[in-house]
Short mmCIF file of the C-alpha atoms (twelve columns), coordinates in Angstrom:
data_MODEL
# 
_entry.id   MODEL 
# 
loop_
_atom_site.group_PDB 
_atom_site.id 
_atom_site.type_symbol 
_atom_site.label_atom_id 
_atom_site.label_alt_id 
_atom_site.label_comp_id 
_atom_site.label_asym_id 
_atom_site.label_seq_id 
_atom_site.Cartn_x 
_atom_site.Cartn_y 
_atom_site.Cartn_z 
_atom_site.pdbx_PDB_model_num 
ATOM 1   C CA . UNK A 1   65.413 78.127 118.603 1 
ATOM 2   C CA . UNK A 2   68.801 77.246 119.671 1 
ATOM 3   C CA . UNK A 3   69.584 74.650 122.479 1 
ATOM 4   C CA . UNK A 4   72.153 75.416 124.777 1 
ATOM 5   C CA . UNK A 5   74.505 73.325 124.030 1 
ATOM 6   C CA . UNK A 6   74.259 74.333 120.246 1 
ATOM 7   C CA . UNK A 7   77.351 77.170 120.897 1 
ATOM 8   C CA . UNK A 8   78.232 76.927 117.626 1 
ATOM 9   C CA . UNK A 9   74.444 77.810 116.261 1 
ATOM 10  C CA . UNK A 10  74.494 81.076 119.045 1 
ATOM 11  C CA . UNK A 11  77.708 82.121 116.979 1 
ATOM 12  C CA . UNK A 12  76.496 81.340 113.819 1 
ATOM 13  C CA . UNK A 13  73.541 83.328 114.484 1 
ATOM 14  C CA . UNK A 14  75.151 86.376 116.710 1 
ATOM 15  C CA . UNK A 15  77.532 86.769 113.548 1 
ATOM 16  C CA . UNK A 16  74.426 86.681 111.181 1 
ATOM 17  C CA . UNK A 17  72.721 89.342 113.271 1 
ATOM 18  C CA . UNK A 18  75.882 91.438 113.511 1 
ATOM 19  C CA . UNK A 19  76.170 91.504 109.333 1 
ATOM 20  C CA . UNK A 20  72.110 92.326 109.126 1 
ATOM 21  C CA . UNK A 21  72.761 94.823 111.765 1 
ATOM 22  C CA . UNK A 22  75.495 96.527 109.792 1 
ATOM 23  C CA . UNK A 23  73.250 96.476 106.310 1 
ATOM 24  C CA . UNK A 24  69.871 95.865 107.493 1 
ATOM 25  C CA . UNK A 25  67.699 94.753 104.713 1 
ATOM 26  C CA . UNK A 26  64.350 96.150 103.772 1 
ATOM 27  C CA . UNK A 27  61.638 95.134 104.601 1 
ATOM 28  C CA . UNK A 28  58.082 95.618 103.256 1 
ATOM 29  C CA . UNK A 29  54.655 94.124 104.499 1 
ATOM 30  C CA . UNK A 30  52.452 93.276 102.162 1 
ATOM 31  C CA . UNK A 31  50.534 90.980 100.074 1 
ATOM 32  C CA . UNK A 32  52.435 88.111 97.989  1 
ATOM 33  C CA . UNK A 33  50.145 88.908 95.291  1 
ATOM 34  C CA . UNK A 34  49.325 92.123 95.317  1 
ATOM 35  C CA . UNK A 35  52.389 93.680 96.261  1 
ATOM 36  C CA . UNK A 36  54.962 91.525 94.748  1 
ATOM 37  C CA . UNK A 37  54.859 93.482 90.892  1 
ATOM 38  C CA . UNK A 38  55.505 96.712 92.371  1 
ATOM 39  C CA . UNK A 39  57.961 95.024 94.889  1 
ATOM 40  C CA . UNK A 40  59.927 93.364 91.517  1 
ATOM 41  C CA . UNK A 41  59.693 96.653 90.127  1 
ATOM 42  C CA . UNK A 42  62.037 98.164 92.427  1 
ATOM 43  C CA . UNK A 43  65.117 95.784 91.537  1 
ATOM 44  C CA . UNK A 44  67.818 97.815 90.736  1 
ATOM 45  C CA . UNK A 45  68.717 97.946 86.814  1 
ATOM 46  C CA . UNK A 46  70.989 95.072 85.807  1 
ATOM 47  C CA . UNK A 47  70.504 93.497 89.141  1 
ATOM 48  C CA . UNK A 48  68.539 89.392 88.861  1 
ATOM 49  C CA . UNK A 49  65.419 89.492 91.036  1 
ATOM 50  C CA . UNK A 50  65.339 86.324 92.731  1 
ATOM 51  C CA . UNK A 51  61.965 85.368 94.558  1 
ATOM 52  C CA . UNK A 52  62.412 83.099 97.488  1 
ATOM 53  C CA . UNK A 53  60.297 81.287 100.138 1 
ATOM 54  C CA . UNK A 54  60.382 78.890 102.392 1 
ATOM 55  C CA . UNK A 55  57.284 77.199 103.702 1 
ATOM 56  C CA . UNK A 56  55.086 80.310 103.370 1 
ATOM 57  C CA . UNK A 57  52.782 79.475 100.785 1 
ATOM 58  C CA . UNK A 58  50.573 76.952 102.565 1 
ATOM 59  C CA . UNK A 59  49.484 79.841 104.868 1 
ATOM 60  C CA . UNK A 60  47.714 81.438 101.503 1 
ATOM 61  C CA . UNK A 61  43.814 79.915 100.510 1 
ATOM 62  C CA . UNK A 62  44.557 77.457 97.173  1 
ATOM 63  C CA . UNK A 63  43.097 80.198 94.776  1 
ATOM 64  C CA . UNK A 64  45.588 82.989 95.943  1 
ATOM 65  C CA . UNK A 65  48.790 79.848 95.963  1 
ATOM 66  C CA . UNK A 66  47.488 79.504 92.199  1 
ATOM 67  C CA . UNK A 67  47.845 83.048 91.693  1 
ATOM 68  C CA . UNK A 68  50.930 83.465 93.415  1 
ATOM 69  C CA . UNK A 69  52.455 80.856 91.188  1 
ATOM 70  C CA . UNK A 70  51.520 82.391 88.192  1 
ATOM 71  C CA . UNK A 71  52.408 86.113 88.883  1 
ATOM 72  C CA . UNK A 72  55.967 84.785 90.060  1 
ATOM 73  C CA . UNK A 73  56.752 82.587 86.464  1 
ATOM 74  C CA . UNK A 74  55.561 85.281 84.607  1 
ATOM 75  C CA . UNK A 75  58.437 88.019 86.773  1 
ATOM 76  C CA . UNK A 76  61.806 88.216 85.288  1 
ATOM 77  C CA . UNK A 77  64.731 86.701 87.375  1 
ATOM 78  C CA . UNK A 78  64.483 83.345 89.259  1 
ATOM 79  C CA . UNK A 79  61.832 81.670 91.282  1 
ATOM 80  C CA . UNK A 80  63.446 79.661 94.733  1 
ATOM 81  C CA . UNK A 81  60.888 77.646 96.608  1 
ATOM 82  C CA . UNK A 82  60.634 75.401 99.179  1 
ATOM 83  C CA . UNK A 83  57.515 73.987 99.895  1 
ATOM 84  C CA . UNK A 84  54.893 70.806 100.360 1 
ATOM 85  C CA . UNK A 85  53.951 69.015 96.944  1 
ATOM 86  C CA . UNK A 86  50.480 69.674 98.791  1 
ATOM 87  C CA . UNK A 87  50.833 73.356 98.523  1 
ATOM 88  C CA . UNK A 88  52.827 73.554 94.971  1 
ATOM 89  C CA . UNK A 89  52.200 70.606 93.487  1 
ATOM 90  C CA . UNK A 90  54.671 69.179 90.693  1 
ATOM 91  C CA . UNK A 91  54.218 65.747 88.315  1 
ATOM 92  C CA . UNK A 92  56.069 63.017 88.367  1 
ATOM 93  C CA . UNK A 93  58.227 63.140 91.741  1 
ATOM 94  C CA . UNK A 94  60.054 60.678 92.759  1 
ATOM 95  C CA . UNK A 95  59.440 58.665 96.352  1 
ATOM 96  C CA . UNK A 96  60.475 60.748 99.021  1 
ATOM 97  C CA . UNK A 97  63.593 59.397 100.929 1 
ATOM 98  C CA . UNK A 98  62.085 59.536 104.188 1 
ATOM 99  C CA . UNK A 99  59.476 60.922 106.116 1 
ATOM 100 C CA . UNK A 100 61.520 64.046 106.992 1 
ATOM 101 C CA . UNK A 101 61.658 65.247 103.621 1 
ATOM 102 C CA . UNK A 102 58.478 66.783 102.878 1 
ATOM 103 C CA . UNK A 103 59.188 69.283 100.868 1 
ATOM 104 C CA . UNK A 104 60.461 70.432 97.838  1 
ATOM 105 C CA . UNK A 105 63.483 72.385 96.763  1 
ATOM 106 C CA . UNK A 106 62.751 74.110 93.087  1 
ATOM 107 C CA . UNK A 107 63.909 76.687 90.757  1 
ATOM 108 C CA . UNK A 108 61.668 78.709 87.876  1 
ATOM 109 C CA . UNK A 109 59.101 75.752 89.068  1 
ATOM 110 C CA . UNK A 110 61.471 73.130 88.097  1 
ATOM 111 C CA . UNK A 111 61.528 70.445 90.700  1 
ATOM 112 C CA . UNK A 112 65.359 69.501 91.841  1 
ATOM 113 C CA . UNK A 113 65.321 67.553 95.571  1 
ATOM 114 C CA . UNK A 114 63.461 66.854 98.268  1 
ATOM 115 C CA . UNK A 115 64.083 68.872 101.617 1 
ATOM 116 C CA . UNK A 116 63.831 68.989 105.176 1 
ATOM 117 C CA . UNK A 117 61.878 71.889 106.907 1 
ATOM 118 C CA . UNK A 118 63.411 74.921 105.292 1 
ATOM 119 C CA . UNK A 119 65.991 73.166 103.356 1 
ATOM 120 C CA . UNK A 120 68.178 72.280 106.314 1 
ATOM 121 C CA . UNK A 121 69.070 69.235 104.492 1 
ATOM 122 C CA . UNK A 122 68.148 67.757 101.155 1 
ATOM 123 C CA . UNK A 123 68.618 64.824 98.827  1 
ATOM 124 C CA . UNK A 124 68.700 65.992 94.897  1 
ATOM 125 C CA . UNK A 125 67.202 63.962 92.660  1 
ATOM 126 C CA . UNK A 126 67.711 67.091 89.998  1 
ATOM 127 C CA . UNK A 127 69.844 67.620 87.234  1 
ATOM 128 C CA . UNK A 128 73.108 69.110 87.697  1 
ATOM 129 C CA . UNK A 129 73.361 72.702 87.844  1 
# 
């Protein structure tokens, strides 16, 4: 959603929809756990598959978030995730910074900063990169 007065988001976004427009990317419906080997599969040779979410995994039932995570460390490429310590849980985080941070920003299951919804903003607590 964009308020009105947010003119810059409507350009943001209109610009965003004109690139997508020009290369539209594909997109499949499927399962996350079923589908995503085959899915992987298809990367082009040379290319790094990079599997990224955002807040999607707490929609799945615990057993099939356990499978998901272990399908996705085993692919090659990097693992991106954004989600509730409730829904991927990881040891030893530290205190979030406030109540708006909620979830977590990690890579190859790797915990690096706390996040808004969807990353919008984020305080690392990480190691460099």
């Amino acid at each position: 959603m964009i308020w009105p007065e947010h003119a810059h988001r409507r350009a943001r976004l209109r610009a965003a929809a004109a690139v997508a427009a020009a290369d539209p990317p594909l997109l499949v419906r499927g399962d996350a756990v079923d589908d995503l080997p085959a899915l992987a599969a298809r990367a082009p040779a040379g290319a790094t598959l990079v599997v990224f979410h955002s807040s999607v995994l707490y929609h799945l039932p615990a057993a099939r978030r356990a499978e998901f995570v272990e399908l996705v460390r085993g692919l090659p490429g990097h693992w991106v995730s954004i989600e509730s310590p409730d829904v991927v849980p990881h040891a030893g985080l530290p205190e979030p910074p406030d109540p708006a941070h909620h979830n977590v920003l990690a890579l190859d299951g790797v915990p690096l900063a706390w996040t808004r919804g969807h990353g919008q903003a984020m305080t690392w607590f990480g190691p460099k990169l």
